[in-house]
mmCIF file of the C-alpha atoms, coordinates in Angstrom:
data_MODEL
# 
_entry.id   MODEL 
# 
loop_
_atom_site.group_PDB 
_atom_site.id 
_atom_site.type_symbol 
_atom_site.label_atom_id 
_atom_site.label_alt_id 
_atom_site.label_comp_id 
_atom_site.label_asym_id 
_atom_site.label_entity_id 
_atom_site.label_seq_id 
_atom_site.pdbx_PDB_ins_code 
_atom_site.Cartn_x 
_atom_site.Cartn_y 
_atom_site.Cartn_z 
_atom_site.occupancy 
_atom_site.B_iso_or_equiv 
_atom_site.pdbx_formal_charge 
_atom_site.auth_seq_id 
_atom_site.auth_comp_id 
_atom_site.auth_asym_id 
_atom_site.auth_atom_id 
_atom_site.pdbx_PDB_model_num 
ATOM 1   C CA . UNK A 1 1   ? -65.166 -65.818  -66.176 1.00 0.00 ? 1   UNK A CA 1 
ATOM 2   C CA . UNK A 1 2   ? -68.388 -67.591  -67.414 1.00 0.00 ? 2   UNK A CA 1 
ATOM 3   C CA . UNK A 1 3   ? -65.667 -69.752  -69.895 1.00 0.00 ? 3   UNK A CA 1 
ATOM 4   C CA . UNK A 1 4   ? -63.845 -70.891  -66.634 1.00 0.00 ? 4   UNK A CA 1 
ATOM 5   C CA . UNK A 1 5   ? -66.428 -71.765  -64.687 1.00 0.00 ? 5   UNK A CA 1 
ATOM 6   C CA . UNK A 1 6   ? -67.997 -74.059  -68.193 1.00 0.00 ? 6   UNK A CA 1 
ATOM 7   C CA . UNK A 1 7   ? -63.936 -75.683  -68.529 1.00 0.00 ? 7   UNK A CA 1 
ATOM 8   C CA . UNK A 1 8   ? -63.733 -76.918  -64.890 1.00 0.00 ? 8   UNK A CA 1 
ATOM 9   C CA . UNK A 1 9   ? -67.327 -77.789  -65.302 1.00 0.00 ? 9   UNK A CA 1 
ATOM 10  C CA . UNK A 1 10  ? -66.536 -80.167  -68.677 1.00 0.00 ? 10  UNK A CA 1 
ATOM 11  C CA . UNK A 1 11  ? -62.958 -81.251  -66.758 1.00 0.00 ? 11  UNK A CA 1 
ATOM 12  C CA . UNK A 1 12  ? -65.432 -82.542  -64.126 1.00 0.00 ? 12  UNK A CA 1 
ATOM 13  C CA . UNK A 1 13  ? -68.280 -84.061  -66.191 1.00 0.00 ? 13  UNK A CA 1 
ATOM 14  C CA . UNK A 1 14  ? -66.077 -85.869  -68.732 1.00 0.00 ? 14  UNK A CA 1 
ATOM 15  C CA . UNK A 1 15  ? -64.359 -88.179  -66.448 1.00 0.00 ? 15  UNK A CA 1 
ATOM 16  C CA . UNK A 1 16  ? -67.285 -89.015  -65.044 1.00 0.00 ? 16  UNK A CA 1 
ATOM 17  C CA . UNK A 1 17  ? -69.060 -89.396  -68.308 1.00 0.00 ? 17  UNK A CA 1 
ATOM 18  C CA . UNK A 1 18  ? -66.179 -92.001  -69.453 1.00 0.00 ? 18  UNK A CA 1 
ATOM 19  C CA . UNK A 1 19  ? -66.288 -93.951  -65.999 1.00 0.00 ? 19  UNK A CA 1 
ATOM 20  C CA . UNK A 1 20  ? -70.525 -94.329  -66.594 1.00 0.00 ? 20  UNK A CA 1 
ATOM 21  C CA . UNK A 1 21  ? -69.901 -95.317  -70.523 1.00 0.00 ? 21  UNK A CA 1 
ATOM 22  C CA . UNK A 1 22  ? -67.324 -97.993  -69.335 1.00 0.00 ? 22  UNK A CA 1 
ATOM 23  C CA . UNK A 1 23  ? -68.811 -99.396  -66.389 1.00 0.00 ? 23  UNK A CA 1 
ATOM 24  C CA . UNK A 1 24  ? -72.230 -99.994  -69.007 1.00 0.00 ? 24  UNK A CA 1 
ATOM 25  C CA . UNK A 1 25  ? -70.444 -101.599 -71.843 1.00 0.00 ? 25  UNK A CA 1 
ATOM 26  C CA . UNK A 1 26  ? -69.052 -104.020 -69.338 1.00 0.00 ? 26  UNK A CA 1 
ATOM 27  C CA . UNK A 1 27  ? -71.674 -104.668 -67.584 1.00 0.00 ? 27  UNK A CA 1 
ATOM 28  C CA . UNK A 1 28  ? -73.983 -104.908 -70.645 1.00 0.00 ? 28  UNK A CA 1 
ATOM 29  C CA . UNK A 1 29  ? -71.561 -107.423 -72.104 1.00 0.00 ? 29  UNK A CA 1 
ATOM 30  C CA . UNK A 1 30  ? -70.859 -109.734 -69.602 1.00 0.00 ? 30  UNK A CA 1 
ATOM 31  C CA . UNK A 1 31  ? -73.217 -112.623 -68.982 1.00 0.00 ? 31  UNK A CA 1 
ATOM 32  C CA . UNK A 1 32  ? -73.850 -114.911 -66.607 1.00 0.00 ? 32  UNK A CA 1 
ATOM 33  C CA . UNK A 1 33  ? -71.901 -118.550 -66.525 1.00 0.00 ? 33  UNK A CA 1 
ATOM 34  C CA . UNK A 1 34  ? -75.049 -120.963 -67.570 1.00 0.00 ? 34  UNK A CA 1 
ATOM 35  C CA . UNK A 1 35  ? -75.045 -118.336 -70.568 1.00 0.00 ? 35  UNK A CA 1 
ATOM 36  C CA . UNK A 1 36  ? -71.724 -118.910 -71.816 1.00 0.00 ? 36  UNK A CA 1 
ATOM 37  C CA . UNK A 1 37  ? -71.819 -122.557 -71.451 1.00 0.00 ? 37  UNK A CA 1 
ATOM 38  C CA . UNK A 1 38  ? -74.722 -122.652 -73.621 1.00 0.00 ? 38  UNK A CA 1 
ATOM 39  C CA . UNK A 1 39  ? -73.148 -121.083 -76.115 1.00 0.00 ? 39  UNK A CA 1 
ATOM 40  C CA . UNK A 1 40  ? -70.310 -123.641 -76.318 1.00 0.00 ? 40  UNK A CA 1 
ATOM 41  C CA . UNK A 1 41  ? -72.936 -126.551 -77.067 1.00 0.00 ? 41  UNK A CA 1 
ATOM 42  C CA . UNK A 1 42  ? -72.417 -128.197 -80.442 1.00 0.00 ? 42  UNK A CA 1 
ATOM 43  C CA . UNK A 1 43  ? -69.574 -126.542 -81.132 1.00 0.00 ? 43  UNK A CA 1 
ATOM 44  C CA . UNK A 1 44  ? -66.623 -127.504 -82.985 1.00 0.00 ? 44  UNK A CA 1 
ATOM 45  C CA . UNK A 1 45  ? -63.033 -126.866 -81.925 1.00 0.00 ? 45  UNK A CA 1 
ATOM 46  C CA . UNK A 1 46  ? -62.469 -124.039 -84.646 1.00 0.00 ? 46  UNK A CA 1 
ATOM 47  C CA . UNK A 1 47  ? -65.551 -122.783 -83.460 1.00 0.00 ? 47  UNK A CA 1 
ATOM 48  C CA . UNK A 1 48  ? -64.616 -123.041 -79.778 1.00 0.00 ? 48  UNK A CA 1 
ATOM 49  C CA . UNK A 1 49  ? -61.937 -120.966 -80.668 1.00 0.00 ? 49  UNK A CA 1 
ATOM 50  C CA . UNK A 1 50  ? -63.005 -118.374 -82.450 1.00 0.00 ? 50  UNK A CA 1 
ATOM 51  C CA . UNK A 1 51  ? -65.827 -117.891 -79.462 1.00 0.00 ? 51  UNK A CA 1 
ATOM 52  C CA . UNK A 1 52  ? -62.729 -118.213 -76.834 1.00 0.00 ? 52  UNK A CA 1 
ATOM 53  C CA . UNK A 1 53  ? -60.957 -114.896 -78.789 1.00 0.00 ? 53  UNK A CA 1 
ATOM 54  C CA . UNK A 1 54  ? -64.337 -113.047 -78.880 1.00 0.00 ? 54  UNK A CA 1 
ATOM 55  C CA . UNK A 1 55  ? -64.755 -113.870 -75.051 1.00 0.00 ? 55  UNK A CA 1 
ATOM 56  C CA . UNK A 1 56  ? -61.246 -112.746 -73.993 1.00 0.00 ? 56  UNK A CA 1 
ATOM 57  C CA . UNK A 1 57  ? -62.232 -109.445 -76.182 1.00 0.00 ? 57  UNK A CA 1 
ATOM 58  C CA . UNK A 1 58  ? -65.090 -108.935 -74.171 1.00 0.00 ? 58  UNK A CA 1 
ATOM 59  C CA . UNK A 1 59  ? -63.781 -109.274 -71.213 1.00 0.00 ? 59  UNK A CA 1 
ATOM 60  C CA . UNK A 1 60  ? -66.090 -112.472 -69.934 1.00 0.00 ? 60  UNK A CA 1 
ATOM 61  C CA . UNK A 1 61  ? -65.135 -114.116 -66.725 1.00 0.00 ? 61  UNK A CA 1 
ATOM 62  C CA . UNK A 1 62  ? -63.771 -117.382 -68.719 1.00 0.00 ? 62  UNK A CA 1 
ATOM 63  C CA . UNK A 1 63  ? -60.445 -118.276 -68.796 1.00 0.00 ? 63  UNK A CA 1 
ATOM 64  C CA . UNK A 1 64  ? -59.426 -120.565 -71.863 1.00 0.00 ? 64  UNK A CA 1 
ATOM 65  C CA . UNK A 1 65  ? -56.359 -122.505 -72.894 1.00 0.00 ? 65  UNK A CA 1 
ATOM 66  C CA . UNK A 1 66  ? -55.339 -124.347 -76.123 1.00 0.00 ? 66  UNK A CA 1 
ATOM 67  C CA . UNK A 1 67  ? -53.481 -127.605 -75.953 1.00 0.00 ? 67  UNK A CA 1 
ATOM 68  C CA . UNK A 1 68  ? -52.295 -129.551 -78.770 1.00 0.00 ? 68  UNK A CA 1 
ATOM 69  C CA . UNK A 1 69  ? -55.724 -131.668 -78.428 1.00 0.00 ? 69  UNK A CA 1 
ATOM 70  C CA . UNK A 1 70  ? -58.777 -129.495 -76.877 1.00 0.00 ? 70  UNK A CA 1 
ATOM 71  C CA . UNK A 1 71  ? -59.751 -126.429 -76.093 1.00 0.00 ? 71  UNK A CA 1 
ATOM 72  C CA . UNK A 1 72  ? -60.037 -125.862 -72.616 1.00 0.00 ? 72  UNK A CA 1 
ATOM 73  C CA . UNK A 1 73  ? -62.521 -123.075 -70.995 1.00 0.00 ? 73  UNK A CA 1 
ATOM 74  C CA . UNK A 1 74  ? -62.746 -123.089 -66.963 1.00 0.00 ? 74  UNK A CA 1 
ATOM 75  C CA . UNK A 1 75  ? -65.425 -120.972 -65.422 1.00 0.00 ? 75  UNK A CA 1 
ATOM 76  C CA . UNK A 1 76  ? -65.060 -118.923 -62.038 1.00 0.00 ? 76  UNK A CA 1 
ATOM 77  C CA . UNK A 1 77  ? -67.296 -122.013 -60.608 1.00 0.00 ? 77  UNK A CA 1 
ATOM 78  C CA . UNK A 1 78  ? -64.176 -123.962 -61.041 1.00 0.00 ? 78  UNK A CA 1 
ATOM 79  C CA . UNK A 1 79  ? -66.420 -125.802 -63.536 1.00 0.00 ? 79  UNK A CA 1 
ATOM 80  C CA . UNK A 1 80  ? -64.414 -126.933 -67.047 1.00 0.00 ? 80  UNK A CA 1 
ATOM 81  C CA . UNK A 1 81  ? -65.409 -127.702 -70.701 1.00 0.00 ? 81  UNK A CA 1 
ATOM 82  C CA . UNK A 1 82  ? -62.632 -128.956 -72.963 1.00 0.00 ? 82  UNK A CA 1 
ATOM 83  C CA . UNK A 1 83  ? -63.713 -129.530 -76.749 1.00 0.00 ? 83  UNK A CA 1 
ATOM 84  C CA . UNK A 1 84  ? -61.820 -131.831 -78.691 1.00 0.00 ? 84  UNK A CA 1 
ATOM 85  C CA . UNK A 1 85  ? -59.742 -130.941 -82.311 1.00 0.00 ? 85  UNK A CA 1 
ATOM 86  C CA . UNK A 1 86  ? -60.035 -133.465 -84.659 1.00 0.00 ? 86  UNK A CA 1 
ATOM 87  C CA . UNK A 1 87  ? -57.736 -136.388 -84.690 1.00 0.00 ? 87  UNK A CA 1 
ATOM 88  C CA . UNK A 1 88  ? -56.036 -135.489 -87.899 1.00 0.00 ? 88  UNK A CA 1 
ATOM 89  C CA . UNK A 1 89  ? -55.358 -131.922 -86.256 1.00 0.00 ? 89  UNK A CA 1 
ATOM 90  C CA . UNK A 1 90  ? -53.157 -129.861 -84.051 1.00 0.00 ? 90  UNK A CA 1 
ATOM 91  C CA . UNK A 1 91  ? -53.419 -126.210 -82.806 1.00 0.00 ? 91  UNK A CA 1 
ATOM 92  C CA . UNK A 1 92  ? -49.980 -124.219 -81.174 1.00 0.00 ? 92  UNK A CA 1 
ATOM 93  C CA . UNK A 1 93  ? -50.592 -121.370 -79.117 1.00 0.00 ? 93  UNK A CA 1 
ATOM 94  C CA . UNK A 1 94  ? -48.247 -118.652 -79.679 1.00 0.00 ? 94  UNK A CA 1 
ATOM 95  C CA . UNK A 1 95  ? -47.982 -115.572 -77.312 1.00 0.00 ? 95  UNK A CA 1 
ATOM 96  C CA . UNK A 1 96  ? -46.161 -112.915 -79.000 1.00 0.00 ? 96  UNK A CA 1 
ATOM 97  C CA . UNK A 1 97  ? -43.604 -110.702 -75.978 1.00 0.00 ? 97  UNK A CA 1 
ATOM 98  C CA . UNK A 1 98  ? -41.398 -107.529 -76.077 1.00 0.00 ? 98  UNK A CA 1 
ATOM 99  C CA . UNK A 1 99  ? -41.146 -108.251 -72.370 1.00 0.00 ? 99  UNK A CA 1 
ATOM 100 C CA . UNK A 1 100 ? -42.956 -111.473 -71.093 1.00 0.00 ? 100 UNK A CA 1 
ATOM 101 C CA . UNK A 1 101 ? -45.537 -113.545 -72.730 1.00 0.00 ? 101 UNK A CA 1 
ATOM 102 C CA . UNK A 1 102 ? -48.602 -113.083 -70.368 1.00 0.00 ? 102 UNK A CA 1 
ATOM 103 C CA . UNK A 1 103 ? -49.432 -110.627 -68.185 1.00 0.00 ? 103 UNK A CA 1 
# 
């Protein structure tokens, strides 16, 4: 009886527990827009990049865009940064699908 009572007990607590641990790593990792902008300053297109992928990873309120001569981030404030690729360069975007390209 006691072993029931401590299983629906854990059934309970571990959702929970999960819910708590994601809604912190979120929240811990998201920061606010003058933040994120700063951390574009000075930076190069490969660069700009490489910071765009760790932002989508992390879930930051960015959304970014590659053309075939910036990089393009636009904030919720509507407010937009594009950093230039060299002259002598080119980037293509390529979205891998099984059913569409983007969600």
């Amino acid at each position: 009886m006691f072993i029931k009572f401590y299983i629906k007990k854990l059934l309970l607590i571990t959702p929970l527990a999960f819910l708590a641990l994601f809604l912190m790593f979120t929240t811990a990792f998201s920061m606010t827009e003058s933040a994120l902008i700063n951390q574009l300053e000075g930076l190069n297109a490969h660069q700009a990049l490489a910071l765009a992928n760790q932002w989508h990873w992390e879930k930051q309120p960015v959304r970014t865009h590659v053309t075939s001569k910036e990089v393009v981030f636009q904030f919720e404030s509507g407010k937009v940064i594009k950093i230039a690729l060299p002259e002598d360069e080119m980037m293509v975007a390529v979205a891998p699908f099984i059913n569409t390209t983007h969600k």
